[in-house]
PASEBA-1860 file (N, C-alpha, C; in nm, 3 decimals):
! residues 157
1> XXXXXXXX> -0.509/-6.208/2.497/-0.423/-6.322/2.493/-0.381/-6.345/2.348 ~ -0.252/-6.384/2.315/-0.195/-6.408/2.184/-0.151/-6.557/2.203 ~ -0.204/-6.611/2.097/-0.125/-6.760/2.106/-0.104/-6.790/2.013 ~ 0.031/-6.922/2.020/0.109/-6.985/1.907/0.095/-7.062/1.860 ~ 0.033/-7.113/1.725/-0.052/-7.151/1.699/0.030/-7.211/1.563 ~ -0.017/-7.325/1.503/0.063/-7.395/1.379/0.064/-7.344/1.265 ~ 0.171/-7.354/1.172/0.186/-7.309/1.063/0.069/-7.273/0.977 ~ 0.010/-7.116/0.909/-0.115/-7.152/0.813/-0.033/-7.110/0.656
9> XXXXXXXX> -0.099/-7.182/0.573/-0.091/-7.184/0.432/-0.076/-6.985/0.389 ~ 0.020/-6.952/0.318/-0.042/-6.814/0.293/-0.132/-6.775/0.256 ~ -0.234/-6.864/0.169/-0.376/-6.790/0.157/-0.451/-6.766/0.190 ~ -0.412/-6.793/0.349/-0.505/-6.789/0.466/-0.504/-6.653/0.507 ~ -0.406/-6.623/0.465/-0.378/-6.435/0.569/-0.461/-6.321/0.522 ~ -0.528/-6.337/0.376/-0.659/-6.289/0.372/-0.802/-6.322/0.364 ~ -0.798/-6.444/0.409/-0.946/-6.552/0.423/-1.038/-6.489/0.534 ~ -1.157/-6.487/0.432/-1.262/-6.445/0.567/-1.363/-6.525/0.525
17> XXXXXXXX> -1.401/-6.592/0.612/-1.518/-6.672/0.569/-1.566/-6.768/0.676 ~ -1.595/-6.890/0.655/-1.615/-7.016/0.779/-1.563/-7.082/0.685 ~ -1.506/-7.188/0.805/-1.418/-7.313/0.785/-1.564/-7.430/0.840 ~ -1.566/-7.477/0.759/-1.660/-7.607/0.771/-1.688/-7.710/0.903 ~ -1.776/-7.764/0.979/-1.741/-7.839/1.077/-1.678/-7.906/1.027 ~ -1.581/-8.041/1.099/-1.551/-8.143/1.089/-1.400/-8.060/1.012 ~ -1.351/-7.946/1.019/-1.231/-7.911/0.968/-1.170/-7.893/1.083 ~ -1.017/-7.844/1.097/-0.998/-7.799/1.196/-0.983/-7.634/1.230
25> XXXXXXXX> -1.003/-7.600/1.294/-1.050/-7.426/1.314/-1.200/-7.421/1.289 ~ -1.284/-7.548/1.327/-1.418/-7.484/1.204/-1.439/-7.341/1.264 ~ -1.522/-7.242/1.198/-1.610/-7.146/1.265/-1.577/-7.032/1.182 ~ -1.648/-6.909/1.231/-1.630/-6.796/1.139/-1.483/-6.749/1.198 ~ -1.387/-6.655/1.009/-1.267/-6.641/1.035/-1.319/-6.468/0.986 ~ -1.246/-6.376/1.059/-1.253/-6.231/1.020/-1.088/-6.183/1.044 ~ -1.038/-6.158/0.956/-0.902/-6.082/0.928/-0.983/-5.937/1.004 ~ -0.899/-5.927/1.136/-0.945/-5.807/1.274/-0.854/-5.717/1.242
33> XXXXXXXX> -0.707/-5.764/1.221/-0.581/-5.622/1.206/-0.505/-5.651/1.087 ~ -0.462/-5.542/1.009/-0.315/-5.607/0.968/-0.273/-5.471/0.968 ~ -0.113/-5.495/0.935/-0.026/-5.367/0.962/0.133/-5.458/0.966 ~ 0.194/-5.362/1.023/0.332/-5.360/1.033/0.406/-5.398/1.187 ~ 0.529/-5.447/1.226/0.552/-5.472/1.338/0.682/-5.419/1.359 ~ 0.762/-5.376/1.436/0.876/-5.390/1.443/0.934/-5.398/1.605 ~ 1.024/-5.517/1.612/1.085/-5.554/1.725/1.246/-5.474/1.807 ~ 1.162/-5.421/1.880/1.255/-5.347/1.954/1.328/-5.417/2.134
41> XXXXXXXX> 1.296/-5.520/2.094/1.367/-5.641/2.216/1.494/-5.595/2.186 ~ 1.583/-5.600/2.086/1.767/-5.598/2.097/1.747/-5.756/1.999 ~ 1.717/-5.882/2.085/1.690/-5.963/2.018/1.595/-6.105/2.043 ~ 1.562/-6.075/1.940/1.400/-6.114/1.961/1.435/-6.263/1.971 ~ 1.518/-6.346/1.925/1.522/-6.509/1.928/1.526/-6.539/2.074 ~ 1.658/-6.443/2.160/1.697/-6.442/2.265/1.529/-6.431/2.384 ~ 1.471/-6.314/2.297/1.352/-6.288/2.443/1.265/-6.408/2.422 ~ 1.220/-6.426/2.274/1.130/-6.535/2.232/1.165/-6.644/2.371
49> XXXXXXXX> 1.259/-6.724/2.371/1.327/-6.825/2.503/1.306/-6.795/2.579 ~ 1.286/-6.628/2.650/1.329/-6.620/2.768/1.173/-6.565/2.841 ~ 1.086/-6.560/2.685/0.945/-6.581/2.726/0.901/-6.367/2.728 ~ 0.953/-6.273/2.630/0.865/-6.155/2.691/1.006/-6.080/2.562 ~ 0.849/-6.037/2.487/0.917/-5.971/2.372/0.830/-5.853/2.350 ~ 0.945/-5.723/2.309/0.894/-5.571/2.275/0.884/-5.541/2.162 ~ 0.760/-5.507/2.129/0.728/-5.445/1.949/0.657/-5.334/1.969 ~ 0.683/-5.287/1.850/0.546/-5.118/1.815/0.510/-5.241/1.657
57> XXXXXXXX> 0.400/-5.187/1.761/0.284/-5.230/1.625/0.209/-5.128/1.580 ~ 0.215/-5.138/1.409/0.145/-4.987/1.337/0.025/-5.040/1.233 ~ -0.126/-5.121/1.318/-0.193/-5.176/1.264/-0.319/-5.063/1.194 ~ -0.415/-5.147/1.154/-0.529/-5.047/1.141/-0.571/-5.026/1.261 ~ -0.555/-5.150/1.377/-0.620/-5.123/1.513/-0.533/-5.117/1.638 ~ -0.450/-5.205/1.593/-0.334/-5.221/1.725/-0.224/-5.123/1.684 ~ -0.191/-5.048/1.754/-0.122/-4.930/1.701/-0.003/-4.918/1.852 ~ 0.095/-4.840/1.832/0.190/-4.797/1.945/0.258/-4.966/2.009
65> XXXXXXXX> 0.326/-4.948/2.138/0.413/-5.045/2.212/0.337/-5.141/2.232 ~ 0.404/-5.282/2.264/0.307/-5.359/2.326/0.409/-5.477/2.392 ~ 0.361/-5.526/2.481/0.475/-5.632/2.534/0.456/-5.759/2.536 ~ 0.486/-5.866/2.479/0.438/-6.009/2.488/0.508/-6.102/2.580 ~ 0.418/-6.148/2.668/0.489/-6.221/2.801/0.409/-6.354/2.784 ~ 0.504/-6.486/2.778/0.465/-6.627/2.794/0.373/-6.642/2.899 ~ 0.287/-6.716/2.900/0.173/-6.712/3.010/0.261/-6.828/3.089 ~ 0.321/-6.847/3.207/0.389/-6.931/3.267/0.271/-7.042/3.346
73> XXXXXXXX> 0.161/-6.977/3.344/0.047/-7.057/3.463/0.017/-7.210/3.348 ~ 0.086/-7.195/3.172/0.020/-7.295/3.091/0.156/-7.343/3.056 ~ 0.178/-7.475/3.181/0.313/-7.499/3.169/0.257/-7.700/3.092 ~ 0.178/-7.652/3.025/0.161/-7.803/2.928/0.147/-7.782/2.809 ~ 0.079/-7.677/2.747/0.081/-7.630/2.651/0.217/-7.539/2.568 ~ 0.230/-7.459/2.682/0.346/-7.344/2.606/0.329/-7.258/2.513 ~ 0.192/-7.250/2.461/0.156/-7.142/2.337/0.060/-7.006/2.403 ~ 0.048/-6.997/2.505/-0.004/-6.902/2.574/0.071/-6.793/2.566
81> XXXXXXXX> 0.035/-6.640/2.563/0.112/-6.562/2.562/0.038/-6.452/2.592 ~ 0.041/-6.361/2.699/-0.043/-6.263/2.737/0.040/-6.070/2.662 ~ -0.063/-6.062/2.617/-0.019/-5.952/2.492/-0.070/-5.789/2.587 ~ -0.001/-5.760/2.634/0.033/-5.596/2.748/0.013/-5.490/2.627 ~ -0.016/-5.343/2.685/0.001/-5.261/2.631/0.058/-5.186/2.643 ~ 0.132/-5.140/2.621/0.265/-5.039/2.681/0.219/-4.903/2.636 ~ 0.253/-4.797/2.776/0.190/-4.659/2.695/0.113/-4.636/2.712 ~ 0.067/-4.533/2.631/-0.117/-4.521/2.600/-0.190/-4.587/2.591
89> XXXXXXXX> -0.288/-4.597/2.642/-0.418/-4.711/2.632/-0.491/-4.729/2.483 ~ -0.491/-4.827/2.438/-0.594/-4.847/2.345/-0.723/-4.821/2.283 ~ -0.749/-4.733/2.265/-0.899/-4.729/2.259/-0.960/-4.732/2.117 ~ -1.081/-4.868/2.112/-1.167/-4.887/2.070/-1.263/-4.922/2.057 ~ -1.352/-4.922/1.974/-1.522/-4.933/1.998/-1.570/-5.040/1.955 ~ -1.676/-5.062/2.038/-1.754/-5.231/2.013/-1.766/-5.228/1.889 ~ -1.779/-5.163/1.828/-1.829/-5.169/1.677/-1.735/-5.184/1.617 ~ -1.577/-5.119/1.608/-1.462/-5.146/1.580/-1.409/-5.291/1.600
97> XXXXXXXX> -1.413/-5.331/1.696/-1.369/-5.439/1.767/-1.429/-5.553/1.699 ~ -1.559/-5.567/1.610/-1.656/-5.664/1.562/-1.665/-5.610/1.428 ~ -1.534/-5.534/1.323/-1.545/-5.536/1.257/-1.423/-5.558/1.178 ~ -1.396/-5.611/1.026/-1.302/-5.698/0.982/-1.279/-5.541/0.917 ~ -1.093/-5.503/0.903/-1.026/-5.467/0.799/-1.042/-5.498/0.711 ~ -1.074/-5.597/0.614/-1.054/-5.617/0.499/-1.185/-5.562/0.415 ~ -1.331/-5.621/0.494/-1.440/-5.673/0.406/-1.532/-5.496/0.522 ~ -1.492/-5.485/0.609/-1.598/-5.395/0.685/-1.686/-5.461/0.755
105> XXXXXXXX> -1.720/-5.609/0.743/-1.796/-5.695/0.784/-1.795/-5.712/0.943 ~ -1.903/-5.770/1.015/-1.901/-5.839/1.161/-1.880/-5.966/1.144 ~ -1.852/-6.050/1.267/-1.835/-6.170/1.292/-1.996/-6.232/1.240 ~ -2.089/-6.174/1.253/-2.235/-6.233/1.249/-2.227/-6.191/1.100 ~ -2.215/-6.139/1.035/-2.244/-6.096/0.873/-2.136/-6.206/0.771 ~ -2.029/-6.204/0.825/-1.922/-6.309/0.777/-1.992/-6.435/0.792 ~ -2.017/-6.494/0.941/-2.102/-6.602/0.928/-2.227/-6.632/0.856 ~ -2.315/-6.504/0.809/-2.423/-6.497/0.707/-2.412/-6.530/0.618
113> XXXXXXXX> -2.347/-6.441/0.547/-2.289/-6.414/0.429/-2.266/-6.572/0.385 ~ -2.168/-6.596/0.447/-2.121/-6.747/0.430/-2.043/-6.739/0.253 ~ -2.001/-6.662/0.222/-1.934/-6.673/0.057/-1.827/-6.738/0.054 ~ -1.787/-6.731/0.176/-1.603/-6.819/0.119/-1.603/-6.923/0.266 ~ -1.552/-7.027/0.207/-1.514/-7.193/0.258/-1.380/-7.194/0.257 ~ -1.347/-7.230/0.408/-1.201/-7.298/0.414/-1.202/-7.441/0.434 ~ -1.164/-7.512/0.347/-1.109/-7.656/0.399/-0.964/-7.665/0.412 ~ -0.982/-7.721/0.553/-0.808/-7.738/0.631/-0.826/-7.913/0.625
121> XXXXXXXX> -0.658/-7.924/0.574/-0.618/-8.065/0.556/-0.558/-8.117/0.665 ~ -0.570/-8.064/0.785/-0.566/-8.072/0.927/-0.699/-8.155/0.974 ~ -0.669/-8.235/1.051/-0.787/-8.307/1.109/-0.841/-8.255/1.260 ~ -0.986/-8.239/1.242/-1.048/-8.141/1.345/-1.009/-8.202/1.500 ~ -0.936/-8.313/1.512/-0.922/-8.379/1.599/-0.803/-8.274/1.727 ~ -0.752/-8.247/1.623/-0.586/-8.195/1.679/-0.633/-8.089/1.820 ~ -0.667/-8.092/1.934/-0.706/-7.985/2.005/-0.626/-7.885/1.970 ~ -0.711/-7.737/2.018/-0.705/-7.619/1.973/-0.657/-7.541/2.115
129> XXXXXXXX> -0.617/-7.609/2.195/-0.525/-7.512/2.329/-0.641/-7.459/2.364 ~ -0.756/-7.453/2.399/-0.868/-7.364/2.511/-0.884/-7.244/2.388 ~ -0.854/-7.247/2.274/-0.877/-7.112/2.189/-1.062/-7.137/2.216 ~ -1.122/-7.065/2.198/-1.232/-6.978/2.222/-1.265/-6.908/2.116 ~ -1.420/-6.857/2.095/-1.485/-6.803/1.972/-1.451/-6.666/2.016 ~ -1.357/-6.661/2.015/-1.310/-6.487/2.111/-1.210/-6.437/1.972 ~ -1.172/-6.343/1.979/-1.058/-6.296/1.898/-0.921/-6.344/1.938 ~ -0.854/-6.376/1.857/-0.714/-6.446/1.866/-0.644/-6.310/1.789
137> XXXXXXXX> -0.508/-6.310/1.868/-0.411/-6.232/1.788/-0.335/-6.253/1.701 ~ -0.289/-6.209/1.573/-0.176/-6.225/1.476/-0.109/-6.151/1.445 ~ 0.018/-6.156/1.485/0.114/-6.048/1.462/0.157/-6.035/1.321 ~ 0.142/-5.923/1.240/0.131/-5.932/1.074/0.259/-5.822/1.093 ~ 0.360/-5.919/0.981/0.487/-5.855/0.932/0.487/-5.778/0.801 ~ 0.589/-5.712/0.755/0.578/-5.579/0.659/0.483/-5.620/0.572 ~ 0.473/-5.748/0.507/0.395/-5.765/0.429/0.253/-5.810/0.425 ~ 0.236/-5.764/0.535/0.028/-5.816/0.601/0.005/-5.955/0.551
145> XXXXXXXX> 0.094/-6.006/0.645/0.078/-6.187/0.603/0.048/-6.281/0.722 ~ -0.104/-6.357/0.732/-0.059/-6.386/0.919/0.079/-6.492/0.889 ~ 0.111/-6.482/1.013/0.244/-6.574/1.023/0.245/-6.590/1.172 ~ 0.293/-6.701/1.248/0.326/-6.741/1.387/0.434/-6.690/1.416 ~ 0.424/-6.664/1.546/0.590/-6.599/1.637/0.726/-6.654/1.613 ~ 0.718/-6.844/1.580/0.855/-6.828/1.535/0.887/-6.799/1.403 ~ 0.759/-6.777/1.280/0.816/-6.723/1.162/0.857/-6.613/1.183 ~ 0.821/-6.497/1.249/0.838/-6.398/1.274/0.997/-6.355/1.313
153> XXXXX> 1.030/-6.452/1.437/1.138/-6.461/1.482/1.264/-6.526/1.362 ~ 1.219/-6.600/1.271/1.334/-6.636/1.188/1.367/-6.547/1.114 ~ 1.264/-6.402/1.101/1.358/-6.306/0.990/1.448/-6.238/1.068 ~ 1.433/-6.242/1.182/1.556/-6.191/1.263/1.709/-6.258/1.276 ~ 1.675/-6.370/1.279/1.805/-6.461/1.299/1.912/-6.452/1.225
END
């Protein structure tokens, strides 16, 4: 599942660390992919609306086609987005999967470790859409920056 999620600060797109209770996002953060994207919809503002957009993604992990379809069953929210694989299947390993690009680290070693603090000037109040201590997706543009789907979509426009 990929979801759309509010604007983050750029210095967030290489933050690995925990975010403090009483912040919002608290919990451990692990930068999982970064890489490159490119949108092969025709046009991406147009599919963005119409809910189901085509990219090749050329990550460290997410690699080849992939298709992003609005989850229609989350008709209160709207940030749901179920992330397909087009093609060849994916394959990777638990160990892969629980480990950060950046640092080599696990989700449990990041939380150890504990070296770097995020404080968000967001109040922990704001619900978080059913997000889960699960992996969340971020689609990272040429310049390995996280950014949300409609930043994404405005370099197209």
């Amino acid at each position: 599942m990929a979801m759309h999620v509010e604007d983050h600060p750029m210095d967030y797109a290489d933050f690995e660390g925990t975010i403090p209770k009483g912040n919002y996002g608290a919990g451990t953060v692990m930068v999982w992919d970064q890489g490159v994207y490119e949108d092969i919809t025709g046009n991406a503002t147009s599919a963005y609306y119409k809910g189901k957009l085509h990219i090749v993604m050329e990550g460290k992990k997410l690699k080849g086609e992939w298709i992003l379809v609005k989850d229609r069953r989350d008709q209160d929210e709207g940030n749901r987005w179920l992330l397909i694989k087009a093609g060849k299947p994916l394959k990777l390993s638990a160990k892969a999967d629980d480990t950060s690009v950046i640092s080599g680290r696990s989700m449990a070693k990041i939380a150890k470790d504990n070296d770097a603090q995020w404080h968000s000037t967001t109040p922990e109040e704001i619900p978080m859409s059913g997000i889960s201590d699960g992996p969340l997706l971020w689609l990272l543009p040429y310049h390995s920056s996280l950014r949300r789907l409609p930043d994404l979509l405005s370099e197209h426009i």
